[in-house]
C-alpha positions as CSV (number, residue, x, y, z in Angstrom):
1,X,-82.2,30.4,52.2
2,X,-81.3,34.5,52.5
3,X,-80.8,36.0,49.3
4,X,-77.1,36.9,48.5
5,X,-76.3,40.5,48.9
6,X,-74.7,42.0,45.4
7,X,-71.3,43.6,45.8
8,X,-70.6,46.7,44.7
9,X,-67.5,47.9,43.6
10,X,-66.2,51.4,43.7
11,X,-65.4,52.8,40.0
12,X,-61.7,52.8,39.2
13,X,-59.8,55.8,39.3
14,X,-59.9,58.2,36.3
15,X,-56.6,59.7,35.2
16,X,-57.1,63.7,35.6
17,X,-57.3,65.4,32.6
18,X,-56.1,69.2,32.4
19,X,-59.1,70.4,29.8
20,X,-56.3,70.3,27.1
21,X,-57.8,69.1,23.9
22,X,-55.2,66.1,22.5
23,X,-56.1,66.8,19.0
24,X,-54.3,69.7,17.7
25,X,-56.8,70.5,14.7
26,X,-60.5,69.9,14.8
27,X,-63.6,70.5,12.9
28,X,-67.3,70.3,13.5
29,X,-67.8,69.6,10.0
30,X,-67.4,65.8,8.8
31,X,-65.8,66.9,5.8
32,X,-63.0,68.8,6.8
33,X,-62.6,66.1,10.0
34,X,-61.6,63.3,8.0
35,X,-59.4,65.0,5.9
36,X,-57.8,66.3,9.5
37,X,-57.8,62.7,10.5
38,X,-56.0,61.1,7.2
39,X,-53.7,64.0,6.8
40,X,-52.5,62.8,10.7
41,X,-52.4,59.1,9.5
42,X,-50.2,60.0,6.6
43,X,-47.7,62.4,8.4
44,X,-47.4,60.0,11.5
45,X,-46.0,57.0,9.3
46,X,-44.5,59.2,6.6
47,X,-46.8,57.6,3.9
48,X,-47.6,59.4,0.6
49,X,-51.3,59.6,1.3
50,X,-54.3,58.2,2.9
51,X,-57.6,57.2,0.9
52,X,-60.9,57.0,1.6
53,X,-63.4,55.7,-1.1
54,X,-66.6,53.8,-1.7
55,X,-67.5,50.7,-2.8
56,X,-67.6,51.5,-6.5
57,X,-64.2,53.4,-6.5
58,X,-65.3,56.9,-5.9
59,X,-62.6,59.1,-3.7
60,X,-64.7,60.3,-1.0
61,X,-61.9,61.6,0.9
62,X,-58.2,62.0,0.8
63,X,-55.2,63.6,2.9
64,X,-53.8,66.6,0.9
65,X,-50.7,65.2,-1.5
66,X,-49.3,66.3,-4.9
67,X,-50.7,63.5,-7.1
68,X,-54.3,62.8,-8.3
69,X,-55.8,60.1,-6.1
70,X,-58.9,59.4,-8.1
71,X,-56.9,56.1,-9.9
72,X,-56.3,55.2,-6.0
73,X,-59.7,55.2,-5.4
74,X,-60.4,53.1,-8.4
75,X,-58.3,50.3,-7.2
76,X,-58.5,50.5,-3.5
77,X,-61.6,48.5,-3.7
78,X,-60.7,45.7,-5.9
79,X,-57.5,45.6,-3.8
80,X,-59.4,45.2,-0.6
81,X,-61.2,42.3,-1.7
82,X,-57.9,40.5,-2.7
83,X,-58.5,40.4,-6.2
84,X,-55.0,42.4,-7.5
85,X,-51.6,42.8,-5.8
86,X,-51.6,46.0,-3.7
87,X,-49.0,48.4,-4.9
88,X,-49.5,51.8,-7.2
89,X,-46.9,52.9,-9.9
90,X,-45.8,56.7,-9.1
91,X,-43.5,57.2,-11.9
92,X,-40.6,54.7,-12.1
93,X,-41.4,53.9,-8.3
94,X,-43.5,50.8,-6.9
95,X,-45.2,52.1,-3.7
96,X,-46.6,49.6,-1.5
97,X,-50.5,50.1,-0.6
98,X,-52.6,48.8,2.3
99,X,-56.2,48.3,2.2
100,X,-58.5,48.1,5.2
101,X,-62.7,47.8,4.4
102,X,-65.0,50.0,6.8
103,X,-68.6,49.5,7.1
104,X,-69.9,53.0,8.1
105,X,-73.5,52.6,8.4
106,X,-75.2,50.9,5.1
107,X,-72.4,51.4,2.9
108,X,-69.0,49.8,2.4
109,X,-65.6,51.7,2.6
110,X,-61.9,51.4,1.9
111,X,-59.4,53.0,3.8
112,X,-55.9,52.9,1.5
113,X,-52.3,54.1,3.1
114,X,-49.9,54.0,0.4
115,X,-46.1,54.7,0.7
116,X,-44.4,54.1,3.9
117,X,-43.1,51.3,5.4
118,X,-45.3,48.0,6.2
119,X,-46.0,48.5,9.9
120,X,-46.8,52.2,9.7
121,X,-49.0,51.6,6.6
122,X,-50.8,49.0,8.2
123,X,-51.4,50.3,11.2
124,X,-52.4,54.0,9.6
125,X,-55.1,52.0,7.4
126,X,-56.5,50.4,10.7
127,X,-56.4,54.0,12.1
128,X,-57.6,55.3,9.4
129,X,-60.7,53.1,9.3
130,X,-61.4,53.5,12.6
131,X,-61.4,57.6,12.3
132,X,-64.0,57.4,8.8
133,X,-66.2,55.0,11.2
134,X,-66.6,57.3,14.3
135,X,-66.4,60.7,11.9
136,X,-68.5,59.5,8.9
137,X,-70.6,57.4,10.5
């Protein structure tokens, strides 16, 4: 019995790209990239700010805003293991938080969007976990 030829197929077509860059800041450093990258996530869905923190609570990155975050990052983790309700108290105001965990390597992170409305802030968190995986990773 002949042994059945493989079939190759030719590679799809690539949309041309015009050397443009679609970012419109970037940074070689890690440090200043995800702060780049949250500071996006936060002004695409109008949200108040974007949090990134470790496991124990510790802000290890935020997009710039006019409040401290560090009580944020306290929370964010208890929050993304479904042990409180997600919100934070800014003043009189309830804002609304969303929580998305992030492996990056050996360690455990938490991605918080707070502010917003629920389908921007969820899908900013996503985003956001997403941009500390391929920048802090």
């Amino acid at each position: 019995m002949p042994a059945e030829a493989s079939i190759r197929l030719r590679p799809l077509p690539r949309p041309r790209r015009d050397g443009r860059e679609r970012r419109r800041q970037r940074s070689e450093s890690a440090a200043e990239a995800i702060v780049l990258a949250l500071a996006a996530a936060a002004r695409r869905a109008s949200l108040d700010a974007v949090v990134v923190c470790d496991d124990q609570g510790m802000l290890v990155a935020a997009s710039p805003c006019d409040f401290d975050l560090d009580p944020v990052a306290a929370i964010a983790p208890i929050v993304g293991r479904g042990k409180v309700a997600a919100h934070v108290r800014r003043g009189d105001a309830v804002r609304p938080m969303r929580v998305e965990p992030v492996e990056v390597g050996p360690e455990l992170l938490y991605v918080a969007a707070i502010g917003g409305d629920g389908r921007g802030r969820a899908r900013e968190a996503k985003w956001g976990a997403a941009a500390a995986r391929r920048i802090l990773g």
